[in-house]
N, C-alpha and C positions, 0 to 999 in steps of 0.2 A: 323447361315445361312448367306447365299451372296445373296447382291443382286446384279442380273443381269445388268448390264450395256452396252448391247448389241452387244458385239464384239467376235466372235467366230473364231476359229482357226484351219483349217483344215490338217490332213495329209494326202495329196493324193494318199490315198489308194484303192478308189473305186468307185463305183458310189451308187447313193441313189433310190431305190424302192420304193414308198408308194402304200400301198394297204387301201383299204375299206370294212369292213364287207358289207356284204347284207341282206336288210331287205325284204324281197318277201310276197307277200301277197300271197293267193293262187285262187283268183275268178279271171277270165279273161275279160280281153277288149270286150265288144258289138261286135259283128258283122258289125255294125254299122261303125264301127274306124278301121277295120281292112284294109280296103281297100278305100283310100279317092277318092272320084269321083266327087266332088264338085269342080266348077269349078269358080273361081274368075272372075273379069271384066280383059279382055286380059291377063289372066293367062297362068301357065300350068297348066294340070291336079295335081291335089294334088298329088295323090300316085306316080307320078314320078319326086317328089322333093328329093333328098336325105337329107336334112335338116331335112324334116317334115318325114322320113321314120326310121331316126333317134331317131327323140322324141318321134315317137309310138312304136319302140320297149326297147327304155326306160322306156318309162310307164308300159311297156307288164311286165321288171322285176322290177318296183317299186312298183307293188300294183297296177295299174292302176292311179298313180298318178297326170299324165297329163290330165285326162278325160276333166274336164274343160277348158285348155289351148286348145285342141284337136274340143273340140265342139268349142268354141269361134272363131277359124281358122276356122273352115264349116262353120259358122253360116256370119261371115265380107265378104260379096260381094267384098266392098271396098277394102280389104287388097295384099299388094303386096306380094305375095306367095314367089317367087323367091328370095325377097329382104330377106326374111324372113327365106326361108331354106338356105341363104348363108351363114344367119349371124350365122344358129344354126351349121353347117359343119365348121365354125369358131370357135364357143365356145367349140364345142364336140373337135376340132383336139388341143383345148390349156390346157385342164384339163389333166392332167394322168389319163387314163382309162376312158377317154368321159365324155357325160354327164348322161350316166347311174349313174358312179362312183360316179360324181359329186352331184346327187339325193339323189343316196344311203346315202352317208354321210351326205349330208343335213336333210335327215328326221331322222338318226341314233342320231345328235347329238341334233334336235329339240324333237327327242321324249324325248332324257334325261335331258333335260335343263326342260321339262313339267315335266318331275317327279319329277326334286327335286333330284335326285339322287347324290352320292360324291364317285367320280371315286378313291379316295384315300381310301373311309373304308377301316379301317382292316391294315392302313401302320403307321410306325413309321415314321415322321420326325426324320430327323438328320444332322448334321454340316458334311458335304464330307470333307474328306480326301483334299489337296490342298499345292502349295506353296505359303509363306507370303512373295511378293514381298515389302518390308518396305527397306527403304535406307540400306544401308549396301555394304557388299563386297558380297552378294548374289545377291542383284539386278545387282550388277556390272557385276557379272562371265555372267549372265542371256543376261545382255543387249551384253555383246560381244559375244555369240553366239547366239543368237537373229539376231546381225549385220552380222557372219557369213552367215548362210542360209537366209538372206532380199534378196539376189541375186536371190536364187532361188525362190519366191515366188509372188505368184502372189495376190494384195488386189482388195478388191472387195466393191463398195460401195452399201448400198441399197438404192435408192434416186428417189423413186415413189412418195412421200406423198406431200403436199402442206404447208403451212406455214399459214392457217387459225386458229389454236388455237392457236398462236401467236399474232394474230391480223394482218398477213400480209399475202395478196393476190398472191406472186409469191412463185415460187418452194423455200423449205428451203435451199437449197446449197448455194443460193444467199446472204440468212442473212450474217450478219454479226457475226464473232464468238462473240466475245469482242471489246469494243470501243478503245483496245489500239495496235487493229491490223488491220492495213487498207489493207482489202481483205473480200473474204469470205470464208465461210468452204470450199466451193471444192480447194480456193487457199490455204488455210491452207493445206490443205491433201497432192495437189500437194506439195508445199513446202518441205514436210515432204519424200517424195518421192524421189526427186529431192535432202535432204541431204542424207536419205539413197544412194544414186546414185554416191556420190561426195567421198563417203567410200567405197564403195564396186565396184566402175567401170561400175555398172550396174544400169540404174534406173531401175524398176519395174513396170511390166506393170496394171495400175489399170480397173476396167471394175465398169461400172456404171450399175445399171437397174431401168431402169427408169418406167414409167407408163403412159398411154393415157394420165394423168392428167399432167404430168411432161418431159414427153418426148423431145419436142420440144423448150421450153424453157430451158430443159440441154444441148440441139445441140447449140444451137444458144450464152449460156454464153461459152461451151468452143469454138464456133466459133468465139466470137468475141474479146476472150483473146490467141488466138493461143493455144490451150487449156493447156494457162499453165504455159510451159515451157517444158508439158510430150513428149518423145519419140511415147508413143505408148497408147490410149486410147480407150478403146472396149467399143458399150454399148450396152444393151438387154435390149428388151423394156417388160415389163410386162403388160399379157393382161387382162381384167378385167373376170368378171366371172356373171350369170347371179345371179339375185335377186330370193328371194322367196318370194313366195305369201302367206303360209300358212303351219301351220306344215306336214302338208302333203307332203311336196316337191315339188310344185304345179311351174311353172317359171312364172315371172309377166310378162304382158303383158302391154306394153303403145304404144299408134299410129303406132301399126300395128308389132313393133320390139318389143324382148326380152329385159326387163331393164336388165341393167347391173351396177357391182359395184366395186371396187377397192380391191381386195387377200391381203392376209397376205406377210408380210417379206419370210416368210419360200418357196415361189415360188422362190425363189433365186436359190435355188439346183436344182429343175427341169428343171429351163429354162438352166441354164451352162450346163449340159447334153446332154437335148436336139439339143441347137444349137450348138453345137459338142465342145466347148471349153475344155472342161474335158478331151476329148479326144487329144486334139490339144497338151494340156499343158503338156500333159504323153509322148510324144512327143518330146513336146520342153525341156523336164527334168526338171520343174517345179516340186517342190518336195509338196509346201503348197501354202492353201490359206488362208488370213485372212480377214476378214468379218468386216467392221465397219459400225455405223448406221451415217445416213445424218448429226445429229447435235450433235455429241459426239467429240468436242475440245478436251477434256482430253486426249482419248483415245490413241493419238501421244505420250503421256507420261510415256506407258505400252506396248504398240504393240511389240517393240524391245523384251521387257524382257519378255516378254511373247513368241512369238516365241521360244525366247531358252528355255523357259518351257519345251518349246511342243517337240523341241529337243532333251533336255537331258534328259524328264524324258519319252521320246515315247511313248508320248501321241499320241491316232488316234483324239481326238479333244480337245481342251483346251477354257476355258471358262473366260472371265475376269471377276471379278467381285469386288465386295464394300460390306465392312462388312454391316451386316442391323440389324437395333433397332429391336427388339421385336416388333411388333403391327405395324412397321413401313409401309405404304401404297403402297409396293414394290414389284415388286415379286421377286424371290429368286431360288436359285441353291439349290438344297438338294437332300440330301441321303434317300430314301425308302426303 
């Protein structure tokens, strides 16, 4: 088995769907909730918030899920209704498929993580099929057409996370890779960029996505480095998603708003999509994208020869990876 070292490689060939089973309960919402008529201190009426019209007919297909989040909003004189249904017409318009979806899955994958269940019974592990990019005249063939199509291809960083299991408070772009190279990762990256550019006539345009957490402080380092050296840098900001309260699918509630909390990597796909880049790039004749994660130095040392991987051997997506020990604490690419 490989393990994963987080750099994926796209051939732009489509766009990405994700769906969610539905877990529906079958007793209905109170009469009670059906129609909100409680009215806040200089509110609007409840039932004509689209926020809150939202979560009750989310609840309607989660089982009645929300009952408690739904009475705790009738019950707060205090609370600022408006502030409140804006932020949930914010959360429902950034999940694919709302925040019904958003529930669904939630309670789908808490009810399995209560059981104990192993989404793999019944599979074989096994070592995939793969090429051994090891020094040679094959890395070599790899890495020049790898350099061929870098023209057309567009890299994409993922750079939402913060640098607190580090021990360090600002965004991880900013680290330092290694102390025998004075910059940071994003300079590293650009660098790397900026050689593919110096061989092929074209730098490459990179897109960053950033996070509430991280956003502002990735504007402002490549503001204040002219970002770089780069031609052209795009970024998309990723939005957080609400918390849960309880297995039930239940949204937490704190001073009056929906907690909220930082998504996976994997929102990468959906936001390129949605804010029409995928489209733009089919376009522009952008033919790939390759994916590297915020604090992966190495990666510049396989990106080339991996491309021509994905080239020559037309691949729809290629996966880097690192052989992995047995028992090793890693996770891994494998064959089911």
């Amino acid at each position: 088995m490989y393990a994963n070292v987080y750099s994926i490689i796209w051939a732009l060939t489509g766009l990405i769907s994700l769906q969610s089973p539905s877990l529906c309960a079958s007793f209905a919402l109170p009469s009670s909730f059906r129609k909100f008529v409680h009215r806040s201190k200089g509110s609007t009426p409840l039932h004509s918030l689209p926020g809150l019209t939202i979560l009750e007919d989310a609840s309607k297909a989660t089982g009645d899920s929300q009952l408690n989040v739904l009475n705790e909003i009738k019950l707060n004189k205090n609370l600022n209704t408006k502030a409140l249904s804006d932020q949930l017409v914010d959360l429902d318009n950034a999940y694919p498929g709302g925040l019904k979806a958003y529930i669904e899955k939630s309670r789908s994958l808490l009810k399995k993580a209560v059981e104990g269940g192993n989404p793999f019974e019944g599979y074989t592990a096994q070592v995939p099929e793969g090429v051994d990019l090891s020094y040679g005249d094959d890395l070599d063939k790899y890495e020049e057409e790898g350099m061929r199509v870098a023209k057309d291809t567009v890299f994409v960083l993922v750079a939402g996370g913060l640098g607190e299991r580090l021990g360090f408070s600002g965004i991880k772009v900013s680290l330092e890779p290694y102390t025998a190279y004075e910059g940071c990762y994003l300079s590293l990256y650009a660098d790397f960029l900026k050689a593919v550019g110096s061989r092929t006539g074209k730098v490459p345009e990179l897109v960053i996505m950033t996070s509430g957490d991280t956003d502002s402080a990735t504007r402002d380092l490549l503001s204040s480095n002219s970002d770089f050296g780069l031609p052209r840098v795009t970024i998309i900001e990723q939005k957080k998603v609400p918390a849960i309260s309880d297995v039930g699918g239940a949204l937490a509630l704190k001073d009056g708003a929906v907690e909220t909390k930082p998504h996976g990597h994997g929102d990468v796909h959906h936001l390129l999509s949605k804010s029409g880049h995928l489209q733009r790039w089919e376009k522009e004749g952008v033919k790939k994208v390759a994916f590297i994660q915020d604090t992966n130095a190495l990666v510049v040392n396989a990106l080339l020869a991996s491309l021509g991987v994905n080239e020559k051997e037309s691949h729809a997506m290629t996966s880097i990876c690192i052989p992995r020990f047995p028992g090793e604490a890693a996770g891994a690419v494998t064959l089911l």
